[in-house]
N, C-alpha and C positions, 0 to 999 in steps of 0.2 A: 542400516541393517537390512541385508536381503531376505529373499524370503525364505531360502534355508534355512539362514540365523535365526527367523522371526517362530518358523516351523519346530524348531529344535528347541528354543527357550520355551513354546507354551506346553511341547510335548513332557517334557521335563517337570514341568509345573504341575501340569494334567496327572501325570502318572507318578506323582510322590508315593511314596509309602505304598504303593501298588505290590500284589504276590510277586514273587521274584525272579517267575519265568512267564511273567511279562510287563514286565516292569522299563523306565526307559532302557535298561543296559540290551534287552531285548529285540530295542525298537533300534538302537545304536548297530547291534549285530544284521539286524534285518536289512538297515540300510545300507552299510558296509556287501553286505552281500550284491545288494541291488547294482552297486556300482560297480563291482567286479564282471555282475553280470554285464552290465552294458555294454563292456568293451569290448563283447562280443555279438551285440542285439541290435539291430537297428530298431530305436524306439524313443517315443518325447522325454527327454529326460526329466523335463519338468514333471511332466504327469508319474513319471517313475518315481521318483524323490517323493514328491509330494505322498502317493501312494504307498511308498513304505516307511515313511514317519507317521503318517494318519491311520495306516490300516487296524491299528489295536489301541485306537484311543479311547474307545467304550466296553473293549467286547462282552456279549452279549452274555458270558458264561458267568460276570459281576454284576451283572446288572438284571437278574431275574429271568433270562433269557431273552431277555428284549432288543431285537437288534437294529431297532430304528434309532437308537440312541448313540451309537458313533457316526454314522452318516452326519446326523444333524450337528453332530458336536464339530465335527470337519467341517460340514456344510459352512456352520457362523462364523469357524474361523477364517477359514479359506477368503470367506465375502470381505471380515473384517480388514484382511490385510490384501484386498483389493486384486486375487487370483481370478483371472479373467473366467467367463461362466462356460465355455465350451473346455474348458482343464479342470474347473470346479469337476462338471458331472462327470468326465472318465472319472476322474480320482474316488467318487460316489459307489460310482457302478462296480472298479475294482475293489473298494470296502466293504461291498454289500455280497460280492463273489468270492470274496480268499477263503473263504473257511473249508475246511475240508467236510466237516457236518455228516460223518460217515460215509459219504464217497460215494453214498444214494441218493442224488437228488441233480436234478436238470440244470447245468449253470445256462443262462437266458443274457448274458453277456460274454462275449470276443471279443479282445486285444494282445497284442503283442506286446502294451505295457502288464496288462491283467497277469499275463505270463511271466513276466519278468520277476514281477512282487511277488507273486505267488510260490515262485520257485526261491528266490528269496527268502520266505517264510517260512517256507516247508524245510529247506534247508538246517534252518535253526531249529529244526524240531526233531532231526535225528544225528546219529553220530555222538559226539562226547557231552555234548550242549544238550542233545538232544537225549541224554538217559539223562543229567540233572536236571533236565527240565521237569521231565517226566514223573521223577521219582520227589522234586519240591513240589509239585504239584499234588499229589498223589500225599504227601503227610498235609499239605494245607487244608485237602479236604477228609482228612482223618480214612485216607484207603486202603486198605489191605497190601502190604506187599507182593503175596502171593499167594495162593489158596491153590494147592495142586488139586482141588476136587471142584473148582472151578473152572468153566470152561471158557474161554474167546466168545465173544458172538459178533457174528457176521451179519453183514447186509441189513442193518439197521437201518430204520428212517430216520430222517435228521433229528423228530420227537425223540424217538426210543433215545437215539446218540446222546443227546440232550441230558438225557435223564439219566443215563446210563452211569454205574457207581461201582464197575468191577476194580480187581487187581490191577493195580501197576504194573505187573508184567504181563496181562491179557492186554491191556493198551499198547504193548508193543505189533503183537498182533491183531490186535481190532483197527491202528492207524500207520503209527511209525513206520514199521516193514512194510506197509502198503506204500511207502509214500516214490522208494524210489522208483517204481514203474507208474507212475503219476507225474513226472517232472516232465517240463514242458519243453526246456531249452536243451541246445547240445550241452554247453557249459553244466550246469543244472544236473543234467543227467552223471555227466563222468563226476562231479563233487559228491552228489550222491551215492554214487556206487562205493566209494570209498567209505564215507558213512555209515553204508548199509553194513557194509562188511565190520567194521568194530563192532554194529550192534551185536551182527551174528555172533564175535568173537565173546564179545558181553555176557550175552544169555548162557552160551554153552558154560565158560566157569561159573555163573553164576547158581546155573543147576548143577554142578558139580558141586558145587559147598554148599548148594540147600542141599543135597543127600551125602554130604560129609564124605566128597569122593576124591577132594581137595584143600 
């Protein structure tokens, strides 16, 4: 069993019964992406794969906000199945930098795999994947659909983001619509722009039939 195989059975295992917009079919979309991307990136593929099957193996939003707890969980697997230590720590450094974490805050790692995963991820977070995600998300933590006498809030630090517990259609504008001017790669960029535009296409009927215009 290679280390793909060996990566994919424990992800699978790790993430049973996980919420279900990130869950493995998540982790499956994520990496599908990654690979797409490559064939236009020059970058380690290993560290790429590796990077976007381990990137959401703890996240920190299950686990109390704790984000030392997917590192480490990658960390012992990675050792145990013998992925040499200079692929270990990219894979680390990329896990510990994908999050968007409101879009305020200093990323203190570069790469062109970072980007690749990254773009990867975000990918799955808008467009058609990316309104179910949003909207199972949003009944798991019992959120409001909409509140028109709610506002967006902007420029958040990664605490406030953190904590943050508005409407699922403010998260469109507190992240998602931010994400496709955040894409790193060419690829990335034109899949997004595509994306972005159903969302647009989304919102508009959707406040059409919350003011019963539709």
């Amino acid at each position: 069993m290679n280390y793909i195989e060996q990566t994919i059975k424990y992800v699978k295992e790790e993430l049973k019964g996980a919420e279900a917009g990130h869950d493995w079919f998540h982790i499956e979309r994520v990496y599908n992406n990654a690979l797409n991307l490559l064939k236009s990136e020059k970058a380690n593929e290993q560290v790429v794969i590796l990077g976007a099957l381990l990137h959401d193996i703890a996240d920190s939003k299950f686990h109390n906000g704790d984000e030392t707890v997917g590192p480490k969980k990658a960390n012992d697997f990675m050792t145990s199945i013998g992925i040499e230590e200079d692929v270990k720590e990219h894979v680390i450094k990329i896990i510990e930098n994908i999050s968007f974490k409101g879009g305020n805050f200093e990323r203190k790692f570069a790469s062109k795999e970072l980007e690749v995963v990254q773009d990867a991820d975000r990918l799955d977070a808008i467009g058609a994947i990316g309104i179910a995600r949003a909207f199972q998300y949003g009944g798991f933590k019992n959120r409001t659909i909409h509140d028109p006498e709610e506002k967006p809030k902007f420029n958040m630090t990664k605490e406030e983001y953190k904590k943050h517990t508005g409407s699922t259609v403010n998260h469109f504008y507190e992240k998602l619509l931010l994400l496709k001017d955040l894409m790193n790669t060419e690829t990335g960029k034109q899949i997004a722009q595509n994306r972005h535009e159903y969302m647009e296409v989304f919102l508009k009927q959707f406040y059409n039939e919350w003011e019963g215009k539709a």
